[in-house]
Structure formats: C-alpha cells, structure tokens
N, C-alpha and C positions, 0 to 999 in steps of 0.2 A: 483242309480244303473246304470252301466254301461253295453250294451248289445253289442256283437260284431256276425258278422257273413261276412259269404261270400261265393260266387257263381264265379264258373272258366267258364271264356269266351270261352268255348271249342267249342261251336257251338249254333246254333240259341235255343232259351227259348221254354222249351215244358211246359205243363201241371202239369210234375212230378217236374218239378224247380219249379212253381207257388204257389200249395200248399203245398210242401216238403219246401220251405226255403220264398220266394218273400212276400206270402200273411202275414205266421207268424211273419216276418220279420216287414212287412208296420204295423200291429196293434201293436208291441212293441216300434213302436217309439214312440208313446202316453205315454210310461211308463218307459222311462228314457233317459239316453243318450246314443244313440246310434251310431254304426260305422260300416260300410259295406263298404268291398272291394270286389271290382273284383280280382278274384287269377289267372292274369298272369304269374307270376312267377310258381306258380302250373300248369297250362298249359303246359307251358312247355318243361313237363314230354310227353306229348303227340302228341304236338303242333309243327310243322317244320314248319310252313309256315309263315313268321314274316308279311305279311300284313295282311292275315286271323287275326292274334292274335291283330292287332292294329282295325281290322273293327271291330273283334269279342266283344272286350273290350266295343269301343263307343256302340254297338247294345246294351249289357246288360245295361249297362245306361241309353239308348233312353226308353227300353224295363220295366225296374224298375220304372223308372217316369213316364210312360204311367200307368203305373198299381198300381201308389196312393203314392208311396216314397215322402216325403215334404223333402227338401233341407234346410230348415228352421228348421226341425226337429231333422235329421240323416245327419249323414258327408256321401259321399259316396262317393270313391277313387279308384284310380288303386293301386294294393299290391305295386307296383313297384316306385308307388311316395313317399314312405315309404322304403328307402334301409335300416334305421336301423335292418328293420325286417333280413334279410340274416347277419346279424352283431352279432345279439342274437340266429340266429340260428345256428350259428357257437360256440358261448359260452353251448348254451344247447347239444349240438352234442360232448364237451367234456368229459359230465357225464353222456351222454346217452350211457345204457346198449347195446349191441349189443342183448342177448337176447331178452330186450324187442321190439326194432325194427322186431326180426323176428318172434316176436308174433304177427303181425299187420296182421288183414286179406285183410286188401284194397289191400295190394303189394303180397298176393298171389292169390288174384281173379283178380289183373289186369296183371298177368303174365300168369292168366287159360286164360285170353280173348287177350292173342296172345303180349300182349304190349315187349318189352326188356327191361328184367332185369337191367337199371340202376340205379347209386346210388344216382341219385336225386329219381327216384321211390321207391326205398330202405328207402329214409332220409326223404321222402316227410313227416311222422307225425311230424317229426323237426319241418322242415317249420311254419308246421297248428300251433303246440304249440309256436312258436315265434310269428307267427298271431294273438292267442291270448292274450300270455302274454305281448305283448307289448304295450296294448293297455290299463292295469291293469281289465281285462274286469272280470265281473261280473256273468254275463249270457249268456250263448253260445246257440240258438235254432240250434239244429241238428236231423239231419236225425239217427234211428235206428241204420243205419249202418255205422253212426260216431259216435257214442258212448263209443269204444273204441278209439278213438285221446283223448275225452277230458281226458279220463283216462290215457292217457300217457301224456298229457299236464300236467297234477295234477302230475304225477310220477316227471318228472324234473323239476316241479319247487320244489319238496317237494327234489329233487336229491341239486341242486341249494341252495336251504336256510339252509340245513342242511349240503352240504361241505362248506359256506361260511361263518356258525356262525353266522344267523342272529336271533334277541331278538324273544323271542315266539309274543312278545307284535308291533312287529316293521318288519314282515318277509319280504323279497328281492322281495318275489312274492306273491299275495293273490293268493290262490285255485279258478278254476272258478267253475261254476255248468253248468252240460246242463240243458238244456229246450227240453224235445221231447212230441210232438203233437201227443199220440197213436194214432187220430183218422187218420190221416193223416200221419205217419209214413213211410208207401209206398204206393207211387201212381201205381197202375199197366198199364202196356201198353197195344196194342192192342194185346199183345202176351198173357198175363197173368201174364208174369215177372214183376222184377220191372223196373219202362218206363226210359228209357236212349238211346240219340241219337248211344249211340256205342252197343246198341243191335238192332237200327233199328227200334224200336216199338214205336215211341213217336209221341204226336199228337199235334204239336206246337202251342201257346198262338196266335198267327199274321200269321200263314196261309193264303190264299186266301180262299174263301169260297169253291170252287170246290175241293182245297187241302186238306179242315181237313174235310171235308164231305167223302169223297173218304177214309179218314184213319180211321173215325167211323166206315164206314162201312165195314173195312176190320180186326171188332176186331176179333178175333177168339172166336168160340162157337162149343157146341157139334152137336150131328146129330138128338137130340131130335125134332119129330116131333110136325107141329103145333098147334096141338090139344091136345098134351100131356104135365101133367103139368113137368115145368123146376125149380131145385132148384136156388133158387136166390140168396145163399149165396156160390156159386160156380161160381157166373156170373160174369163176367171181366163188363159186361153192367151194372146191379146193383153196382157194387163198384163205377164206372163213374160217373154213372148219382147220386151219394149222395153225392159227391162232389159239387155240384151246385142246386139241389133240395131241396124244405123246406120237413118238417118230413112227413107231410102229402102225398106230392106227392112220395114219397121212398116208401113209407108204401103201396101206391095205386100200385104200379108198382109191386112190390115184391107181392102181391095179386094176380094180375093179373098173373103173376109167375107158382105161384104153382096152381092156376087153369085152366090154359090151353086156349088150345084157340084161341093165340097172337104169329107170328113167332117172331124169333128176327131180324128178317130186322125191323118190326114195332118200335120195343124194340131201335133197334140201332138209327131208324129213331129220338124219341122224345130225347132221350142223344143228339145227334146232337143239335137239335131246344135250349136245354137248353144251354149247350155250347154255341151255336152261340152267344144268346142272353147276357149273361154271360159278356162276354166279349167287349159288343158291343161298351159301355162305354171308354172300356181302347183303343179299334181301333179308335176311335176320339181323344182322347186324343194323343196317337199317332204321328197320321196326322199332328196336332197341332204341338206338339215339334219337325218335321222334317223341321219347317219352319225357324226355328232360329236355323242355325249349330253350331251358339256361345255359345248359354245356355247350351250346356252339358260340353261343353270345361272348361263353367264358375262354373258349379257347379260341376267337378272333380276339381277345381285347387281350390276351398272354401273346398270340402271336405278334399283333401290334405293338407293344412295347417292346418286345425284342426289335424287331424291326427297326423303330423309331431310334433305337437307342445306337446301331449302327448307322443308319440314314443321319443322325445330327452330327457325328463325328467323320464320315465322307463331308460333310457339308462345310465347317469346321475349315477343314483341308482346304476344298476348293474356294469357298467366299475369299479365304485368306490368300489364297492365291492368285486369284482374279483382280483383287483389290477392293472386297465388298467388304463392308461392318468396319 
C-alpha cells in the first residue's frame, strides 16, 4: 500500500498541522510506503516571498524529523523536486470540468478570507490530484475539509481512463481512498475556529515557552463564573487538553467542569503543563538536527529521487497513453 500526503510550507507548524496531518502521517509509515511532500508549488498561491518559501520549506522538514518521520521509512521531498507533477497537472486540466472546479469549497473560502482570485487558486485541486496521482498512491490521510480534492482527484482520473480507453483490468490511474481521523478532524484554535496561521489563532508545536504559554492563555471562553459549573463539550480547553491527555485525565477535567468550582485560567493553566510536556521530546530532538545543516539537504535530495523515480514511470504510462513522446 502506498500512502501519500503533504503539508504547504506557508508558515511556521502549529498544533492543528501536528495532529491534522504530521502525527497521522509518522504512524502510517509503519504501514506501508510512504511519500510526503512539502507543497511549494501550492504556496504559491499565497506565498510572494521566494526566501520566506525556501526557509519555510527546510523548517517543515527540520520540524517533521523533530517530531518522529524516519527517513528510512517515508521519502520526504520538496513538490517542486518532482516537475512531473505540473506536467500531469496540465494533462488532467484538459478534462477537467470547469463546473467541477467551481464546486471546490477551498477556492471560495479562500477568496471569503481576502486571498485574489487567481487561476492557480482556481486550478489549485488540479495541482493536489496530480500530487496524488502521480505517485500511484493508495491512501491519502486528509483533513475533513480536503475531502472533497480526493473526490475530484477520483473524478479525473476516472475523466482520464475512460477518455483514453484504458482495460477495466489495466486502468491509466488507480482510484485513491482517504484516510480521515474523526477524532482529530479539526483541531480548534484559541479562537474556537478551526487553528490556521491565516486566522491568527494557532498555537505553534516550537514556540518559546513564554510564547505558547502566553497563547494558552489567551484561548477564548465564556464569562461563566468560578463557582458555576461550565459545559465542557462547548470548551475550546477540553477539546485542547484531549489531544494530549490519557482518558482518565479528560474524564477528570470534564468533571471538574460541570461541577464548578475551578476558573478556567486554572483549566488553561494544566492544557499548558500538558502541552509543554508533550512536546518536550520533539524540542530536543530538534536542537539535535539544527546541528548538521547537511542531513536535511541529504534526506530531501534521498527523498526526491525516490519520488522521481516513481513520478517518471506514472508519467511513462500516461504520455503513452495520451499519445505524447
């Protein structure tokens, strides 16, 4: 089985990247072949600043191996050392519907949040479906609210193998499937949305301690006094702190909750201690890998040739089927 995913270097790694995509990501590579890029080229869309996007790149790499990815395991790459990909996304962009593109909710929620209407932001599920399909991937773990790419990934290639005649027994593309983690489906920020550096509400994995102390403490809650009990299944603090707490201690807090009693500074106080500690592991690890600036250099350009080396043989397939070369 082959697993593919990826994460856009758009800014420093919060929380909602960690258990939305990083963590489910590091326990699937135990269970088959895996392949994770960074999506430069998806950037982009967003992204003006071409040394931001080459710092931004290496951090998600420093940031991914700090937090348990085995190199040895999963290939892990820049999209962009991979150009087949914009090759296939130009063959799938032939038989892709224009309605269905402007079914896509991403490019009308990223046009509510101020971005310009362009037509890489338009094209951008191309892209994701060229991301996947070229990797012949299997399994796609995604966020809720990519759920519809893979279904439009599935649309063109199912567009793709049936304008090009391919055997039911032999088709041009396999179908991929997602993988979504209900329990973690969306991480919420300190706002109570879902946590994204571009709504401002995220409480980053590599902080300083004064920094992600300072953003605990600034989640938003009601005006429920402290002796009055609080529901816990409305709390942005209980959703937080079950992210990293075993059952026992959720159950205790969420008690504690509905009987009153307990402000939530105290409440925000122990999410914090968990958190910190949570992590404490991956900020050594860290430290570690900032001392050899070669090993990340050396394990994108190991990732990239794996990659590459499945990417020209998808590629292979389709030109010849198309009627290219």
């Amino acid at each position: 089985m082959r697993i593919l995913s990826g994460i856009q270097p758009s800014g420093i790694l919060h929380i909602g990247n960690y258990f939305g995509m990083m963590r489910p990501a590091i326990e699937l590579q135990k269970h088959g072949e895996t392949f994770y890029f960074i999506a430069d080229y998806h950037a982009l869309t967003s992204l003006r600043d071409p040394k931001a996007l080459r710092e931004n790149s290496r951090q998600v790499a420093l940031d991914f191996l700090a937090c348990g990815l085995d190199p040895e395991k999963a290939a892990l790459f820049r999209q962009s050392d991979v150009p087949q990909t914009t090759e296939l996304a130009w063959i799938l962009s032939t038989v892709a519907p224009m309605g269905l593109l402007e079914r896509a909710h991403s490019y009308k929620d990223k046009l509510a949040r101020g971005l310009p209407a362009t037509v890489g932001l338009f094209s951008y599920p191309i892209l994701m479906a060229a991301d996947i399909l070229i990797y012949d991937s299997d399994l796609v773990p995604v966020g809720k609210d990519q759920k519809q790419h893979i279904e439009i990934t599935r649309d063109l290639a199912v567009k793709i193998n049936e304008t090009y005649g391919s055997e039911p027994d032999r088709p041009i593309f396999k179908l991929p499937q997602p993988r979504i983690q209900a329990a973690t489906e969306v991480v919420p920020g300190i706002d109570g949305q879902k946590m994204s550096k571009s709504y401002g509400n995220n409480i980053d994995i590599f902080a300083d301690e004064k920094e992600t102390r300072k953003r605990v403490m600034s989640i938003v809650t009601d005006s429920t006094p402290v002796d009055a009990p609080k529901d816990p299944d409305k709390s942005t603090v209980v959703q937080l702190y079950s992210l990293f707490a075993s059952k026992d201690e959720i159950e205790n807090m969420r008690e504690r909750f509905k009987k009153g009693g307990t402000g939530y500074g105290d409440f925000k106080k122990e999410l914090f201690e968990k958190l910190w500690t949570y992590f404490a592991p991956m900020r050594k690890r860290r430290e570690e890998l900032q001392r050899d600036q070669s090993y990340i250099d050396n394990v994108l350009a190991k990732g990239a040739r794996q990659a590459n080396q499945v990417a020209d043989q998808v590629m292979t397939r389709v030109r010849k089927a198309v009627g290219l070369g």
